[in-house]
N, C-alpha and C positions, 0 to 999 in steps of 0.2 A: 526510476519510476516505480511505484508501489500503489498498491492501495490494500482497503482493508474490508475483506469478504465476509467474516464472523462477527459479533460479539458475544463470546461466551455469557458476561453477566446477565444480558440481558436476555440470553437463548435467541437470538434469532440471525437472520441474514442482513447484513447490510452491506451497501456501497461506501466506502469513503476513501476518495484519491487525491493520493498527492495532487500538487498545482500542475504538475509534468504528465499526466497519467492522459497517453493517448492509447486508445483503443487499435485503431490501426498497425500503428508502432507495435502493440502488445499481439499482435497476429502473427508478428515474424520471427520474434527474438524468443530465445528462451524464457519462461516465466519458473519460478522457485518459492517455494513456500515459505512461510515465516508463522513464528509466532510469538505472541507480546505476553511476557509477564511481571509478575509483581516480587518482592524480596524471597516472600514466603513459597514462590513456585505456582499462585496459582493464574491461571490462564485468564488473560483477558480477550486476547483479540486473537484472529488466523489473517492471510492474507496471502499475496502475491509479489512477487518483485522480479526486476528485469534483471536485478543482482543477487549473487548467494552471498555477498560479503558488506552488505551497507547498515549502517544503521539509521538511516533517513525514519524510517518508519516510528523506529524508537524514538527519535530526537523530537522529529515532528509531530507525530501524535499518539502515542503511549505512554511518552515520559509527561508530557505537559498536560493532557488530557485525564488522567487516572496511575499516574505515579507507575508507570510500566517501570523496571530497570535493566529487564534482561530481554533480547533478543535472539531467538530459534531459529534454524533454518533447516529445511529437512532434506538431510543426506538423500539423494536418488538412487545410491545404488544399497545403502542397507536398511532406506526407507525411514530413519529416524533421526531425531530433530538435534540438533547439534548448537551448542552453544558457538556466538562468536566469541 
């Protein structure tokens, strides 16, 4: 489950989840940050995931949506974002 909290291009907040994205479900598991970018490293989107290791987010709508090709996640314990 993922969804998608930022979008940079556009500066503001939004919602967009996966088909899977229960809120309830998202209450009890751990949630991990992400983020979607483009060749050149710039930032499109932030987000959330119930996983630190999927690329659903990318697949489903980063790559298809806005040409994303790299997927972020962010280390918890040195706080910074780590390629898969």
């Amino acid at each position: 489950m993922w969804k998608i909290t930022r979008d940079c291009l556009e500066g503001k907040t939004v919602r967009i989840e996966s088909r899977t994205w229960d809120e309830e479900k998202a209450k009890t598991v751990p949630l991990y940050r992400f983020r979607l970018l483009d060749d050149d490293g710039i930032h499109y989107y932030y987000g959330v995931s119930t996983s630190d290791s999927s690329f659903a987010p990318l697949d489903g709508y980063g790559a298809p949506n806005d040409g994303c090709t790299l997927i972020e996640y962010r280390n918890a314990k040195t706080r910074k974002y780590e390629a898969l």
